[in-house]
PAFIDREN-950186 format. One record per residue (C-alpha): residue number from 1; x, y, z. Coordinates in steps of 0.02 Angstrom, whole numbers, plus 50000, padded with zeros to 5 digits. Layout:
! residues N
+-----+-------+-------+-------+
| num |     x |     y |     z |
+-----+-------+-------+-------+
| NUM |     X |     Y |     Z |
...
+-----+-------+-------+-------+
This chain:
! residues 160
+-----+-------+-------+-------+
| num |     x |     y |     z |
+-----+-------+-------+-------+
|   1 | 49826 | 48759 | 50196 |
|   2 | 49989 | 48865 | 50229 |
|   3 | 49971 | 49046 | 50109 |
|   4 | 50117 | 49013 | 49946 |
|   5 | 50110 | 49093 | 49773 |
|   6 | 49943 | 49039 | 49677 |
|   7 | 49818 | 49033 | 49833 |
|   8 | 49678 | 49139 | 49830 |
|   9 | 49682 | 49221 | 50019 |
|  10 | 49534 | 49304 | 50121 |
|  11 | 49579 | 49430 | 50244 |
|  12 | 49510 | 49565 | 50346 |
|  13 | 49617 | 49722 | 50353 |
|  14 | 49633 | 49863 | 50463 |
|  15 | 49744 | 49996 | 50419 |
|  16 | 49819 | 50138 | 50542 |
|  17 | 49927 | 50282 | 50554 |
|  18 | 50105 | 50298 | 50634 |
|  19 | 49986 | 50379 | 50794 |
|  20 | 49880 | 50221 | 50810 |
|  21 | 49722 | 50318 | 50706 |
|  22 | 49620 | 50200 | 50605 |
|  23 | 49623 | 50260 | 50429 |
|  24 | 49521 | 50136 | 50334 |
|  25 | 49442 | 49946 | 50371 |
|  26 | 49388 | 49830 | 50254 |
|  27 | 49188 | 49826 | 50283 |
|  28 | 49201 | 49642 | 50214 |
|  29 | 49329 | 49516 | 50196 |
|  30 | 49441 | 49545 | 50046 |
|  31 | 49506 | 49404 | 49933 |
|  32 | 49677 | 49427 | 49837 |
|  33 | 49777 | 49310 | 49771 |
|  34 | 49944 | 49277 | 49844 |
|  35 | 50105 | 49311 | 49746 |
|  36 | 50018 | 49416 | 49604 |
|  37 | 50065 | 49599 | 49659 |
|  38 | 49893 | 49626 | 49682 |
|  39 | 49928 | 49695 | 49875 |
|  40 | 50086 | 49773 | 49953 |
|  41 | 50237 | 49672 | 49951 |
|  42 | 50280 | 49681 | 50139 |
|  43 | 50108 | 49631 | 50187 |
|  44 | 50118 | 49481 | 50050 |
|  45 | 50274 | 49453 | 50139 |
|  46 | 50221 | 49443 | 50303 |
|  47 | 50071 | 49344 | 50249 |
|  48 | 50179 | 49205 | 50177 |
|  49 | 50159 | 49045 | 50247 |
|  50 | 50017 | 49086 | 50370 |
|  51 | 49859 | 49007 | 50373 |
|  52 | 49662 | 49037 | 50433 |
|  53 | 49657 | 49113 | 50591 |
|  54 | 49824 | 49179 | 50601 |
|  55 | 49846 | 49365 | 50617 |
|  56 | 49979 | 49468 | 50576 |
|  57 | 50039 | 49671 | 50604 |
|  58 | 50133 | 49744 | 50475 |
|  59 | 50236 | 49918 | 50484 |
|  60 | 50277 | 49993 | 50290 |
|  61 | 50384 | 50148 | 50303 |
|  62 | 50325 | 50270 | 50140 |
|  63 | 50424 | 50194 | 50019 |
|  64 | 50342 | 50023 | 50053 |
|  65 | 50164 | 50094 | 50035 |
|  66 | 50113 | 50240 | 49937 |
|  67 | 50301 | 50331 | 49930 |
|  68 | 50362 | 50499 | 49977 |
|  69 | 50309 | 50657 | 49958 |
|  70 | 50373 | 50719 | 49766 |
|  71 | 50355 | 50895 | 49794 |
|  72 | 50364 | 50879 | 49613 |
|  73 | 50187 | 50844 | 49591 |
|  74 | 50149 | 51014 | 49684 |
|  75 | 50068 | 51138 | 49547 |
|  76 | 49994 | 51314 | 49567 |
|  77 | 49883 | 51360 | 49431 |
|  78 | 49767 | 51485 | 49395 |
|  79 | 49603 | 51480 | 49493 |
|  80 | 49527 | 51531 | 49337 |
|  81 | 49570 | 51377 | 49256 |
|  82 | 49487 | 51253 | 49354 |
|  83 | 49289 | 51339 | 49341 |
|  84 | 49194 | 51437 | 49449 |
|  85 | 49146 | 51295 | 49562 |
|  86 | 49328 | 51252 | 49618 |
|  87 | 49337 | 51208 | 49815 |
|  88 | 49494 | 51114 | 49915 |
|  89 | 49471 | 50924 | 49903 |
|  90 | 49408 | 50927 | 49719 |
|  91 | 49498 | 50797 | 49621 |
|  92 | 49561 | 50846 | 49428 |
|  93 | 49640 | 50737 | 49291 |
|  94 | 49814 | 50806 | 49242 |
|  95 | 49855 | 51012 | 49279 |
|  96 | 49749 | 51126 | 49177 |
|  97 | 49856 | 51216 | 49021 |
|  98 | 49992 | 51034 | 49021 |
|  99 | 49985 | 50895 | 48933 |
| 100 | 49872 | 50770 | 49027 |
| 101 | 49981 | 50637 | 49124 |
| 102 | 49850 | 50535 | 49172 |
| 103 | 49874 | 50593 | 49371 |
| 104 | 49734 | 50635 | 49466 |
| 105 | 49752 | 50798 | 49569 |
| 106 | 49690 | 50872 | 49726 |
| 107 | 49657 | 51054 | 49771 |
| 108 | 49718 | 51071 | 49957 |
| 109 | 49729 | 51263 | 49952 |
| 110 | 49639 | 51403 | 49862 |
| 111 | 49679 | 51591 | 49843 |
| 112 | 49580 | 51720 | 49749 |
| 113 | 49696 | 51702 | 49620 |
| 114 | 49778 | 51514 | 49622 |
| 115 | 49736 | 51353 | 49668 |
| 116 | 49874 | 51228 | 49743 |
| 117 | 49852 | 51026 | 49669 |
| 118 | 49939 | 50905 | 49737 |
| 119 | 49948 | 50743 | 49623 |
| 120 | 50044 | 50642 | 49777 |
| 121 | 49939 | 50501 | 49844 |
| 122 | 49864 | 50556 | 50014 |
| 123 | 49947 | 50441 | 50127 |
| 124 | 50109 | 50490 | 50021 |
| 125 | 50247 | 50511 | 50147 |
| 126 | 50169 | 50417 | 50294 |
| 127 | 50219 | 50281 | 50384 |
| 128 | 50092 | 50140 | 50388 |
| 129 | 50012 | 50018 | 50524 |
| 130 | 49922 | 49877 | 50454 |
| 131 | 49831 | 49720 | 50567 |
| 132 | 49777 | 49573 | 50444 |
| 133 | 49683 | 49418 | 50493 |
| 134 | 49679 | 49274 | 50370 |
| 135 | 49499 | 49213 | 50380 |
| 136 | 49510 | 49080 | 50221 |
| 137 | 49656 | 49007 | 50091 |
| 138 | 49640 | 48879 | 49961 |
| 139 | 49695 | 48842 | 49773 |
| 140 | 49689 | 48953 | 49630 |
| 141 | 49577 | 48875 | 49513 |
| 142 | 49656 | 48866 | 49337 |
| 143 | 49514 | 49015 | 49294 |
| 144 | 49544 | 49111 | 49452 |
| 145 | 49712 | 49116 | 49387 |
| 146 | 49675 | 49187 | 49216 |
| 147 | 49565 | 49297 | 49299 |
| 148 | 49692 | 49366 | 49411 |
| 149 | 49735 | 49544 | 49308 |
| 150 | 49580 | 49611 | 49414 |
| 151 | 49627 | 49619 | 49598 |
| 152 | 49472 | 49637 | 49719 |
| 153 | 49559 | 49704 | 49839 |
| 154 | 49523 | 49904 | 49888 |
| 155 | 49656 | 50051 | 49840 |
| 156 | 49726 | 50077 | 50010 |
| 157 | 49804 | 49885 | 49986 |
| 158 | 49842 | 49894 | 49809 |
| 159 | 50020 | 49962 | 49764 |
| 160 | 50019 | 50127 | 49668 |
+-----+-------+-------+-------+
């Protein structure tokens, strides 16, 4: 069976930088289904029409994966503001003293005084390498397809 809209497809995924460093694997295959949104369009794209045991390498410039930097989403706040236990790499929800956007944040620098967050996705700004082999596809069932508002595929395939 050829991958179309409505076919549930298993894949393994390996995903690398623009310098050929793996970034992330999928430790098991991962099932989407095809034509929901559930995965980046450009890999859906490339995936299209393929079947088990075909493999595929897809290139997604930044604004096909996770976007560009938006050095909007930069902040420097008060260290103070964040708790005594503040270190880089800890993750907040929204910028301390705003209205909460719903973002999550990252500390990636600390001074005595201020702490940088940066609410851009990591791989923001990066060009993307990813190598897919289709390991299974079949039908939807008319269940799977209700069931299809909860992807179970991993963040680093899911658009933003």
């Amino acid at each position: 069976m050829k991958i179309a809209p409505g076919c549930l497809v298993t894949i393994d995924v390996k995903m690398y930088d623009a310098q050929g460093t793996l970034l992330e694997a999928s430790e098991a295959p991962l099932v989407y289904l095809h034509g929901a949104g559930d995965i980046f369009a450009g890999i859906e794209r490339a995936l299209e029409g393929r079947q088990a045991g075909d493999s595929v390498s897809v290139r997604l410039q930044p604004h096909e994966a996770f976007g560009e930097d938006d050095p909007g989403l930069l902040h420097l706040v008060p260290r103070a503001l964040l708790g005594p236990y503040v270190a880089v790499g800890m993750r907040v929800e929204g910028v301390p003293g705003r209205p909460n956007d719903g973002r999550i944040y990252t500390v990636t620098e600390l001074t005595d005084a201020v702490a940088l967050l940066d609410g851009n996705h990591p791989l923001a700004g990066r060009a993307l390498r990813f190598d897919v082999t289709v390991r299974a596809v079949e039908a939807a069932s008319a269940e799977e397809l209700e069931q299809a508002e909860s992807p179970r595929v991993p963040d680093f395939l899911r658009p933003g």
